[in-house]
C-alpha positions as CSV (number, residue, x, y, z in Angstrom):
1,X,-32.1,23.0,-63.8
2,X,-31.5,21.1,-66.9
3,X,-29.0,17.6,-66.7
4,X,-26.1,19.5,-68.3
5,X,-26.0,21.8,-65.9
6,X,-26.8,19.9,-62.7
7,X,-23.7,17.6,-64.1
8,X,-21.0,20.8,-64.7
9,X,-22.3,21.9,-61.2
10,X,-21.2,18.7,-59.4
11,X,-18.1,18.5,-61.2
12,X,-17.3,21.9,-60.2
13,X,-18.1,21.0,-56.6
14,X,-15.7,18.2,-56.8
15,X,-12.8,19.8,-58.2
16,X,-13.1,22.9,-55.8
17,X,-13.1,20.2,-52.7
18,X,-10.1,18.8,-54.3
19,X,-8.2,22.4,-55.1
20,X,-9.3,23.2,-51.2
21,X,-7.9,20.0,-49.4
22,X,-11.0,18.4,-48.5
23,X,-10.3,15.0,-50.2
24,X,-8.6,12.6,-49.1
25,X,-6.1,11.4,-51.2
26,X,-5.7,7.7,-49.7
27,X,-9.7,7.9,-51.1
28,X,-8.8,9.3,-54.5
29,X,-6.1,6.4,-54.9
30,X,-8.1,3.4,-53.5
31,X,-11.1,4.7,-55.8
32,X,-8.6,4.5,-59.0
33,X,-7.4,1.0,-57.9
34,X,-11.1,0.1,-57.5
35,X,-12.1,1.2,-61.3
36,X,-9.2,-0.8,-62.7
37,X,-9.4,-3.8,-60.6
38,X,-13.5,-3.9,-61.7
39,X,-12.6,-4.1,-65.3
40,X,-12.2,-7.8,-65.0
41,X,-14.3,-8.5,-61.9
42,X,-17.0,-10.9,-63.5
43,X,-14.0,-12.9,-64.9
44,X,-11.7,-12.8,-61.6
45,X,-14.9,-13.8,-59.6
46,X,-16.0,-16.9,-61.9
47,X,-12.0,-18.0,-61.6
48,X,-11.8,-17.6,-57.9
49,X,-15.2,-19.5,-57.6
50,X,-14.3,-22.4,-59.9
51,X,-11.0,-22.7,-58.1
52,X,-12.7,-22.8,-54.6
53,X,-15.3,-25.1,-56.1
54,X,-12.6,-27.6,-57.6
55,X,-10.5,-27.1,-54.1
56,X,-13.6,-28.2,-52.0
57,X,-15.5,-31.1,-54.4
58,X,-11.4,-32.6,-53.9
59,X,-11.7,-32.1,-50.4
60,X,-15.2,-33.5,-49.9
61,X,-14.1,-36.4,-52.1
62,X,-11.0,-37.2,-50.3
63,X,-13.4,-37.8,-47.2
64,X,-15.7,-39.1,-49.0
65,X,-18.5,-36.7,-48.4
66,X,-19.3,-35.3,-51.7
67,X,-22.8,-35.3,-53.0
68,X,-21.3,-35.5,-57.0
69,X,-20.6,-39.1,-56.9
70,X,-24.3,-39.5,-55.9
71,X,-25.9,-37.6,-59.0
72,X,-26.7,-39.3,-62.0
73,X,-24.7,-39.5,-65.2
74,X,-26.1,-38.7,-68.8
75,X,-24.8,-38.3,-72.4
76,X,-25.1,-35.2,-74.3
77,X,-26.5,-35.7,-77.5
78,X,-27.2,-31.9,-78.7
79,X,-26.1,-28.7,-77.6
80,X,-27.7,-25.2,-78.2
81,X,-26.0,-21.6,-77.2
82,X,-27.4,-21.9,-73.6
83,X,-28.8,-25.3,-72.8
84,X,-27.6,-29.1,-73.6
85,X,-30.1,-31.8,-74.1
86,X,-28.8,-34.6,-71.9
87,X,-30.4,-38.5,-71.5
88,X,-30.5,-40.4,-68.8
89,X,-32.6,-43.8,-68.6
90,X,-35.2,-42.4,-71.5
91,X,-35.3,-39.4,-70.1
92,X,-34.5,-36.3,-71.9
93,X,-33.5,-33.3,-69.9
94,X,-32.8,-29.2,-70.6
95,X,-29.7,-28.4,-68.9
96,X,-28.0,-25.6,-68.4
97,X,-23.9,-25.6,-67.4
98,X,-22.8,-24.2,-64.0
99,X,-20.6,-21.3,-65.3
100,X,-17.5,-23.2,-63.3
101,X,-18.1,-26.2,-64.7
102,X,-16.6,-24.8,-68.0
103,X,-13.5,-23.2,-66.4
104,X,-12.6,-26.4,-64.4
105,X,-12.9,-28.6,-67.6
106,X,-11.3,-25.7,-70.1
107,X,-13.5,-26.9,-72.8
108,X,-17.0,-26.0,-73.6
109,X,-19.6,-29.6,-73.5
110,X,-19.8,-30.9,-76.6
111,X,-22.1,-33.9,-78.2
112,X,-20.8,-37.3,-76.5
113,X,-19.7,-35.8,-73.6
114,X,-20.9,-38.0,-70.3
115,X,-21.9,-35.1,-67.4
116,X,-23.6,-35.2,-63.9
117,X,-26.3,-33.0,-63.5
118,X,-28.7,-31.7,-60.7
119,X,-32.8,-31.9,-61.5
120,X,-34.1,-28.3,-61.2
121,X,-37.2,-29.7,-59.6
122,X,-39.0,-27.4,-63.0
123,X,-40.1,-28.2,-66.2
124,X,-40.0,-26.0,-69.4
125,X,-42.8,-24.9,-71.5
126,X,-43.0,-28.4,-73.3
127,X,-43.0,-30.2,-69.7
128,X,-39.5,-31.6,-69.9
129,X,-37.6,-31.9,-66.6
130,X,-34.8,-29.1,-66.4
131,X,-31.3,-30.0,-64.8
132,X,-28.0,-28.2,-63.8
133,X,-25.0,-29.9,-65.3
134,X,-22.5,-30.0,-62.3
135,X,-19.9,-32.2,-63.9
136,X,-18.3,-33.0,-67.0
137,X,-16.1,-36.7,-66.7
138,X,-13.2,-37.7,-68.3
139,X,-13.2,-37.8,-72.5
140,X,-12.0,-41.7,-73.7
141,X,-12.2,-39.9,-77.3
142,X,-12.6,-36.0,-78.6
143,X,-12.8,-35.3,-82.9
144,X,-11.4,-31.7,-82.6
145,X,-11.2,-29.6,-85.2
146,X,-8.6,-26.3,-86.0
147,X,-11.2,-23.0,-86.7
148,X,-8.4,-22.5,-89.2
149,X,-6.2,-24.8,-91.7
150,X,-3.2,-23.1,-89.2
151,X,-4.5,-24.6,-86.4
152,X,-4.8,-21.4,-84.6
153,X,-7.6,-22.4,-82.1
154,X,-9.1,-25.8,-80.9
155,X,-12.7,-26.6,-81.8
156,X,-14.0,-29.9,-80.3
157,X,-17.2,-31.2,-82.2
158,X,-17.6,-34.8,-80.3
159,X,-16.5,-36.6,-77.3
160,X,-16.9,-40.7,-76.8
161,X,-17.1,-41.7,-80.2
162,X,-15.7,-45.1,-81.3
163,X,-15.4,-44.4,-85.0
164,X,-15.1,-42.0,-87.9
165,X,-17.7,-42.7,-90.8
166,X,-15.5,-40.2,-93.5
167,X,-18.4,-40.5,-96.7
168,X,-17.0,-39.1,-100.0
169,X,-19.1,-39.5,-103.2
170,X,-17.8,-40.8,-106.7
171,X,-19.6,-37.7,-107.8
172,X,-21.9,-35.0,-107.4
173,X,-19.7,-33.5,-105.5
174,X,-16.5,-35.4,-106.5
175,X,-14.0,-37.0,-104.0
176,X,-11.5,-34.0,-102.3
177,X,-8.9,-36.9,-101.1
178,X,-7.1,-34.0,-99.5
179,X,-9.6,-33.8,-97.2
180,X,-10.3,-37.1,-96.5
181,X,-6.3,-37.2,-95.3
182,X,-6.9,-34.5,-92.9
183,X,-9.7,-36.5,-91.5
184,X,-7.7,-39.4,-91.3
185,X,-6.1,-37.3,-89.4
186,X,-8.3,-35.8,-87.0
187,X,-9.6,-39.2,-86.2
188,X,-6.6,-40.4,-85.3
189,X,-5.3,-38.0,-83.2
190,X,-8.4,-38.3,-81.1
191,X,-8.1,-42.1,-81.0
192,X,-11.0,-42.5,-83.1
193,X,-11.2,-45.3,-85.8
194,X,-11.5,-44.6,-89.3
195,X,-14.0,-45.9,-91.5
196,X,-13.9,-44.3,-95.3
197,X,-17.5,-45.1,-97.4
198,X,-16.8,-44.3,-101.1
199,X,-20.8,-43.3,-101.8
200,X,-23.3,-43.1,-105.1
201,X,-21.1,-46.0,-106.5
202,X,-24.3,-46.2,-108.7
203,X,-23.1,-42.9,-110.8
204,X,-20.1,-44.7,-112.6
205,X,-21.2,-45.0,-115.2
206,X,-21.4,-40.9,-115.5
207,X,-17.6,-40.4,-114.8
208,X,-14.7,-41.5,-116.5
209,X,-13.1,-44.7,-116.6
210,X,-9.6,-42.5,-115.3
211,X,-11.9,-41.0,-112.3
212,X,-13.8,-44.4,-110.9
213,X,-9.9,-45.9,-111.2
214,X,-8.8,-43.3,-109.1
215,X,-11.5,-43.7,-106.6
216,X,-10.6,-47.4,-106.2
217,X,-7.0,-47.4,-106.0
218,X,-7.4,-44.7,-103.5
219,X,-9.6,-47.3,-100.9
220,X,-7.4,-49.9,-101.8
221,X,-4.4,-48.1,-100.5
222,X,-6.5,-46.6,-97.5
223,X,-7.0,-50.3,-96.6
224,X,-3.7,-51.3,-96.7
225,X,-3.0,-48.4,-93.8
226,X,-5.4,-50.2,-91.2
227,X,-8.7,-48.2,-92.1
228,X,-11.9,-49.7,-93.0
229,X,-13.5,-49.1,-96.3
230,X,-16.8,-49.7,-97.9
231,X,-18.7,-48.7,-101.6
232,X,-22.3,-47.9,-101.1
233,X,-25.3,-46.8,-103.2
234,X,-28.3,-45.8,-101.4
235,X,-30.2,-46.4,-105.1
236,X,-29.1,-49.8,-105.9
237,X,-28.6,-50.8,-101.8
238,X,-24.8,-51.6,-102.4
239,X,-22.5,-52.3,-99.3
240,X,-25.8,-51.4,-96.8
241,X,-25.7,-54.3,-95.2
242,X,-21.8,-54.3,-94.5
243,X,-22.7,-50.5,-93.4
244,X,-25.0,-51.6,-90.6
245,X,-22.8,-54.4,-89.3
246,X,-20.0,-51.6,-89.1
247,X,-22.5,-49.6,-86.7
248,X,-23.3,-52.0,-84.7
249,X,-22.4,-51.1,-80.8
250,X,-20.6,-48.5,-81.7
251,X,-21.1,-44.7,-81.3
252,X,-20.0,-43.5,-85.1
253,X,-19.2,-39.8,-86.2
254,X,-20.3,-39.2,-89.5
255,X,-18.1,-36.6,-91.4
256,X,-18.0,-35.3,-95.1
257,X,-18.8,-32.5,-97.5
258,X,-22.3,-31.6,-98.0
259,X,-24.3,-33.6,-100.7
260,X,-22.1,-36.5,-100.3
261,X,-25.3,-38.5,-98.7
262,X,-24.0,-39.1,-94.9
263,X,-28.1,-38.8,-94.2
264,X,-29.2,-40.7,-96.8
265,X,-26.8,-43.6,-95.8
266,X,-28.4,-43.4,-92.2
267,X,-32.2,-43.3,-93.4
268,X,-31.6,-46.4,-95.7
269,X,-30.8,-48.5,-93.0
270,X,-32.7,-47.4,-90.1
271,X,-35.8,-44.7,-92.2
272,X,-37.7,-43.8,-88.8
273,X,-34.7,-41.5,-88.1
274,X,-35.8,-39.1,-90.8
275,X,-32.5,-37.4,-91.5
276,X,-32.9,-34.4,-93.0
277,X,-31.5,-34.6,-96.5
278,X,-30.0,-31.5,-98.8
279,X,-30.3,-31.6,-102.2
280,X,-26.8,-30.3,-104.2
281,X,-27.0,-27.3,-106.3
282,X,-27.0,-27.4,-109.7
283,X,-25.2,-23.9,-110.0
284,X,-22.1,-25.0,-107.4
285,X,-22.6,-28.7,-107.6
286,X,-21.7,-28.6,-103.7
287,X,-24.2,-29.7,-100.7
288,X,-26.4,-27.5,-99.1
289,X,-26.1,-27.5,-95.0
290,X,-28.9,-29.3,-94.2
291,X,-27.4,-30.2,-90.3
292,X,-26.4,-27.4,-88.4
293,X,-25.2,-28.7,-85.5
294,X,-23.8,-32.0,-84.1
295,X,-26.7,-34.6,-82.8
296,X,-26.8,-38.3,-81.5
297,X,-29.1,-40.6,-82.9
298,X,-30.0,-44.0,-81.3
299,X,-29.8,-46.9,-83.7
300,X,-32.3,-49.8,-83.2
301,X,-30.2,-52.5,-83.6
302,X,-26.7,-53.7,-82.0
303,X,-27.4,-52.7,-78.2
304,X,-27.3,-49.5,-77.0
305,X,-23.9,-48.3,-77.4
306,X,-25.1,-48.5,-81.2
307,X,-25.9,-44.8,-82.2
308,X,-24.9,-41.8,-85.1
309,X,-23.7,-38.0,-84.4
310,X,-24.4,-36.1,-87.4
311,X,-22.3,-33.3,-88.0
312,X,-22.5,-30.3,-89.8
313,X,-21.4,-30.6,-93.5
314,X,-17.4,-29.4,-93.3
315,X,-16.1,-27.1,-95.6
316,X,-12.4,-26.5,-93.9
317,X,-10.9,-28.9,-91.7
318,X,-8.1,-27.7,-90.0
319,X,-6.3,-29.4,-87.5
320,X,-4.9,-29.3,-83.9
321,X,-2.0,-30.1,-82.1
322,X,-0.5,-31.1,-85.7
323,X,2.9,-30.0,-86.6
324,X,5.8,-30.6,-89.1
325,X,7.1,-32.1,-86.8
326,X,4.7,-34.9,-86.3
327,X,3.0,-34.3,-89.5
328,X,4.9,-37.7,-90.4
329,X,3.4,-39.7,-87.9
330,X,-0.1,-40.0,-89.5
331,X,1.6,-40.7,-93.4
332,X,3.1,-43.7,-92.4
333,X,3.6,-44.3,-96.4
334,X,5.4,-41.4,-96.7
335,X,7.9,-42.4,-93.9
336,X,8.2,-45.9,-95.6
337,X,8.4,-44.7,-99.5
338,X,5.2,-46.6,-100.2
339,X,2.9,-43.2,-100.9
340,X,1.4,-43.0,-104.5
341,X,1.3,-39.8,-106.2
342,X,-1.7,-38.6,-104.7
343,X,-0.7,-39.0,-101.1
344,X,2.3,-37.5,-101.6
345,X,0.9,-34.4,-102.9
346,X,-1.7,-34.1,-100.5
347,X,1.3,-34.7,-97.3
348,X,3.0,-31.8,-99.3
349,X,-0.4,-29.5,-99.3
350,X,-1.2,-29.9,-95.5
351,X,2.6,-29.4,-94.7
352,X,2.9,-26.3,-95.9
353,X,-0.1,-25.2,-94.6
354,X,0.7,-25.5,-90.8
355,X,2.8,-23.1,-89.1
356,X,6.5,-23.2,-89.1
């Protein structure tokens, strides 16, 4: 009997016990519930078992029998779709997440982020020790970008960070100071200071006297609103040295257009790290992505707090928890009348584009 008819057979069965009384209708309604409660099982069961998990490690900590305290505490210095490389005294492990660990914290583990985790007691295929990360700890700073210029969703990129390094280039790609407000912006809101490197100095003598004005008034007046600001040229090793002593014990985030030299900055002072470099098109004049994800880098000198996360080059920067509202809060030279033109403009641009 072919699998069509076997299939119209039963179904016929089943209606006929049904059109005769012989099912139970209690049955019929407890199945039905049953189908629609099971469209979201997975979901209701990870919920339920990251509630009881959070209830009982609260529990077990309030009489001080928990095991978490115990396990050992690393930093995350990349993440991949379904693993995190975490150190821990020179170690490097593979981790995966507990699936709960996610739902307790609300956020997926980004770069920076400090975690407990549980060796595996396995290696992979390259011999590194594997680990379960049971624990993310409080965030002392997050950089969180918007994954639109409406803010409709939060994207956090780094947790822990101490500073912003914000690199624009005098040219090749030229400056977008709209952009640099709205990182301004992100890295204050995250309580993350600001440092703004005006890069390939070296090329002004290939823009005009108007644009390399521009450039300068613009750090000048950045300066005067508390954030640090430097001129560098990789070529000519301008400002390197006042570069490295910014780095020094602190964890820096470097942000900024593709092409603008963020890696080339880092492989000047410290080469070993080999940053991958992209060169800029010709046709666009814009950077290729040459980092496609966020990483931490250990710097030689300064101690060990003293380390770079690369980031991916940023095209849109949108931003979170920002409103018109507050919007004014983070242009304190609009509030006071000081703004130049520029600034004014640009407070004007990212005001309209958040939502009413």
């Amino acid at each position: 009997m072919s699998a069509r008819r076997r299939k119209k057979t039963r179904e016929q069965d089943v209606t006929g016990r049904y059109l005769a009384g012989d099912m139970d209708e209690d049955a019929v309604e407890h199945a039905q519930r049953f189908s629609d409660r099971n469209k979201n099982a997975q979901q209701d069961k990870i919920l339920k078992t990251a509630a009881k998990r959070a209830a009982a490690e609260a529990t077990a900590s309030a009489a001080g029998i928990t095991d978490l305290e115990s396990l050992p505490v690393g930093q995350v210095i990349q993440v991949y779709s379904l693993f995190s490389e975490v150190t821990h005294d020179g170690t490097l492990w593979l981790c995966t997440t507990r699936k709960t660990v996610n739902k307790i914290s609300k956020t997926q583990i980004v770069v920076g982020d400090r975690v407990r985790f549980r060796a595996s007691g396995t290696t992979d295929e390259l011999g590194r020790p594997e680990a379960v990360i049971e624990q993310v700890l409080p965030r002392e700073t997050i950089l969180t970008r918007a994954n639109s210029f409406k803010g409709l969703g939060q994207h956090p990129i780094v947790a822990n960070a101490d500073q912003m390094l914000i690199v624009v280039s005098l040219a090749n790609p030229a400056v977008k100071w709209g952009l640099v407000d709205r990182m301004l912006i992100a890295a204050q809101s995250g309580n993350l200071k600001p440092v703004i490197v005006l890069n390939k100095i070296d090329l002004a003598s290939e823009v005009d006297e108007a644009t390399f004005a521009e450039a300068n008034a613009a750090l000048d007046h950045y300066a005067k609103l508390g954030a640090v600001t430097l001129r560098t040229s990789v070529d000519t090793r301008t400002g390197l040295d006042e570069l490295r002593a910014t780095l020094i014990d602190r964890e820096t985030v470097l942000a900024g257009h593709s092409g603008v030299g963020k890696s080339s900055l880092i492989n000047a002072i410290q080469p070993h790290l080999d940053l991958r470099v992209g060169e800029v098109s010709e046709y666009t004049a814009k950077g290729r992505h040459t980092t496609t994800s966020a990483r931490r880098y250990p710097l030689d000198f300064g101690g060990p707090r003293s380390a770079v996360i690369d980031t991916p080059g940023v095209k849109m920067f949108g931003l979170w928890g920002v409103t018109r509202d507050n919007l004014e809060l983070f242009f304190p030279d609009i509030a006071d009348g000081t703004a130049p033109q520029w600034r004014t403009d640009s407070f004007r641009r990212i005001e309209e584009s958040l939502p009413t």
